[in-house]
N, C-alpha and C positions, 0 to 999 in steps of 0.2 A: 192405834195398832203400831207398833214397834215394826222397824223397818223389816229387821231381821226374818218377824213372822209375816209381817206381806210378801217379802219374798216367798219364804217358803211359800201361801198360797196360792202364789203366782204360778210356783212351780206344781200347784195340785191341780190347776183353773187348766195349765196347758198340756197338762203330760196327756189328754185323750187324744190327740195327736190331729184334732181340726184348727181352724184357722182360726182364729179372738181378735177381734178387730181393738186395736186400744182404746177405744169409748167405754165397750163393753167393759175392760181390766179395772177401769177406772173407777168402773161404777162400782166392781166388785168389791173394791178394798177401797172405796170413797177415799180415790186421792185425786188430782191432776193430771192431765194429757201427760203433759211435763215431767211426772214425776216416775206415770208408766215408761216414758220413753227412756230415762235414765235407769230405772230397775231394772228393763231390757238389755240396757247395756251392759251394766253390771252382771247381769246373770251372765250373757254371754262370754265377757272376761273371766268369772269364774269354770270357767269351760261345758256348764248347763248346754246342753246341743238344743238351740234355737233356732230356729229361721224365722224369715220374714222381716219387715220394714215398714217404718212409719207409714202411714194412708193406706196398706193393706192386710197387715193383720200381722200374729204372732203363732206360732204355736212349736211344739218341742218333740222333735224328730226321734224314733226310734233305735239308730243305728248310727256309727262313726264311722266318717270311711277317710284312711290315711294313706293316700298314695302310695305304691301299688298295691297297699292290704287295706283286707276289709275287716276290721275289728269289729267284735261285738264289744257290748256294753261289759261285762265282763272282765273281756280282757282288757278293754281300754280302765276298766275298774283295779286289776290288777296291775299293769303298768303304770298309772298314777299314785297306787299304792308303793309300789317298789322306790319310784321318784322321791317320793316323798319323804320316805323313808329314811333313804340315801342324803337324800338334802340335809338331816339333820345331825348327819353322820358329824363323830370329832374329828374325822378327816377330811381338812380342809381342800384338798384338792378332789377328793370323790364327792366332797359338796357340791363343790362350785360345778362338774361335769354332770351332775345330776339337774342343777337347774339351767344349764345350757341347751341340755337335751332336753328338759321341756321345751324351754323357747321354742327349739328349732321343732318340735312336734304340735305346737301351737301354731306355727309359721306356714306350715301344711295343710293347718285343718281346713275343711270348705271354707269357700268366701262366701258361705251365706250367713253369715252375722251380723249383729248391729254395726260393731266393732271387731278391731284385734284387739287381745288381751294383752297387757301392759305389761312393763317388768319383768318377772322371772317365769309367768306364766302360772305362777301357784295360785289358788284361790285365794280371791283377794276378800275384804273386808265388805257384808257381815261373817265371811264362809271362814276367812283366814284361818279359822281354829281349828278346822273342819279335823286336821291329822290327829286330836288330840283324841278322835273316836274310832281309830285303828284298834285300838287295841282291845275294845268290842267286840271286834268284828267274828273273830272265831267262835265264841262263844254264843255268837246271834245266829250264826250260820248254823251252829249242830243243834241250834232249840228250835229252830225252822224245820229241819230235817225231822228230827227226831220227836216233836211237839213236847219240847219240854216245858214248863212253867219256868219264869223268870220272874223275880224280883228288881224292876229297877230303878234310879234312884237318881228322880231329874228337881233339881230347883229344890233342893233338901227334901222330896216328898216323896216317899216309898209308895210303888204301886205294882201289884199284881198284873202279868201280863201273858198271855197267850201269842209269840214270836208272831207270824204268820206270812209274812215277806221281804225280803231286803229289796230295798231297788238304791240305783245308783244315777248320782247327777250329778256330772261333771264335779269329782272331788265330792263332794258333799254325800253322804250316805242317809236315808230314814228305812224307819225299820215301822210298817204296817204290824199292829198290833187288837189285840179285843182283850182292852182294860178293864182287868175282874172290881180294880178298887173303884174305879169312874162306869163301871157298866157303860162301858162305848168303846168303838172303833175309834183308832190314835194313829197319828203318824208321824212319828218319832225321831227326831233328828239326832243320831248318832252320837254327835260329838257334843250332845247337851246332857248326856249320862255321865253321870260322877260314879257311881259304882252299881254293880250286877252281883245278884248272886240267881247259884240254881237253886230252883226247890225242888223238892223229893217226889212230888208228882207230875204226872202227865196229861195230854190233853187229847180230847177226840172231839171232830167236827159236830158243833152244836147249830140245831137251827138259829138261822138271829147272829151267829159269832164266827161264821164262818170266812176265808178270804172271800168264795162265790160270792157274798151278803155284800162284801164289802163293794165289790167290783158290780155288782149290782146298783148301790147305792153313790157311784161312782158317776155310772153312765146318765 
């Protein structure tokens, strides 16, 4: 398994929001103590909201809270988008304030982490690329809303998909889907779609394909 996709599972194993002792992690994605405890860190650095510590478990907290405000997921989704954004700007000075003010909003977040994140605070490596599936983003959002069919287009392979949820992890975006070309539930990392198109039809909750099914299949 590719580091990249153990992370992501890692991120699928903890987001039910109880506690996974790293034995368990390990067993999961058949690596080493060692190698959970470095993925931990890592994800933490990429700003994935984790808690806990080696010898008692791991799991991925609901909420962000940044002194005196309490952000949801959301907006702390929106403000990393903005950052982000800003960072790449051709203005070198609106850059550089963009990734200072991560810092210092990094600097703040709980101390319940493995670590603090490094550097400028952006997702680091495998997430680094994570910005390149902004631009996704709206067009995920109103197929969600509105159940449109999508077309998207990961790893050269076109497939048929019914939107069904975004959620957001620290920087990193996937999008919950029920793959018409794979007949299955998918969970989509954003920023691994090379291109989207809409199609001309719509979607209504089917038994077997629905989010409920999903989150059923979850628990």
């Amino acid at each position: 398994m590719r580091r990249a996709d153990r992370l992501m599972r890692l991120i699928q194993i903890l987001r039910d929001g109880t506690l996974h002792r790293a034995g368990d992690l390990a067993k999961a994605t058949d690596v080493s103590l060692r190698t959970i405890y470095r993925d931990m860190e890592t994800l933490a650095a990429s700003g994935v909201p984790i808690e806990g510590e080696r010898g008692i478990g791991y799991r991925v907290i609901a909420a962000v809270t940044l002194p005196p405000l309490n952000l949801t997921m959301t907006e702390m989704e929106a403000l990393h988008l903005g950052l982000n954004a800003v960072s790449h700007s051709d203005d070198a000075e609106l850059s550089a304030a963009a990734r200072a003010l991560s810092a210092k909003l990094d600097a703040v977040m709980p101390e319940d982490r493995s670590r603090a994140p490094s550097g400028s605070g952006f997702a680091i490596y495998p997430f680094a690329d994570a910005a390149r599936g902004f631009q996704h983003l709206p067009i995920l959002r109103q197929a969600v809303r509105t159940r449109q069919k999508l077309e998207l287009t990961l790893h050269d392979e076109a497939r048929t998909v019914r939107p069904l949820q975004l959620d957001y992890w620290g920087r990193l975006w996937t999008c919950v889907v029920w793959c018409e070309t794979r007949n299955q539930f998918d969970e989509i990392r954003v920023d691994q779609i090379t291109r989207q198109r809409i199609l001309p039809s719509l979607f209504v909750d089917e038994r077997g394909k629905a989010l409920s099914d999903y989150n059923c299949l979850r628990a």
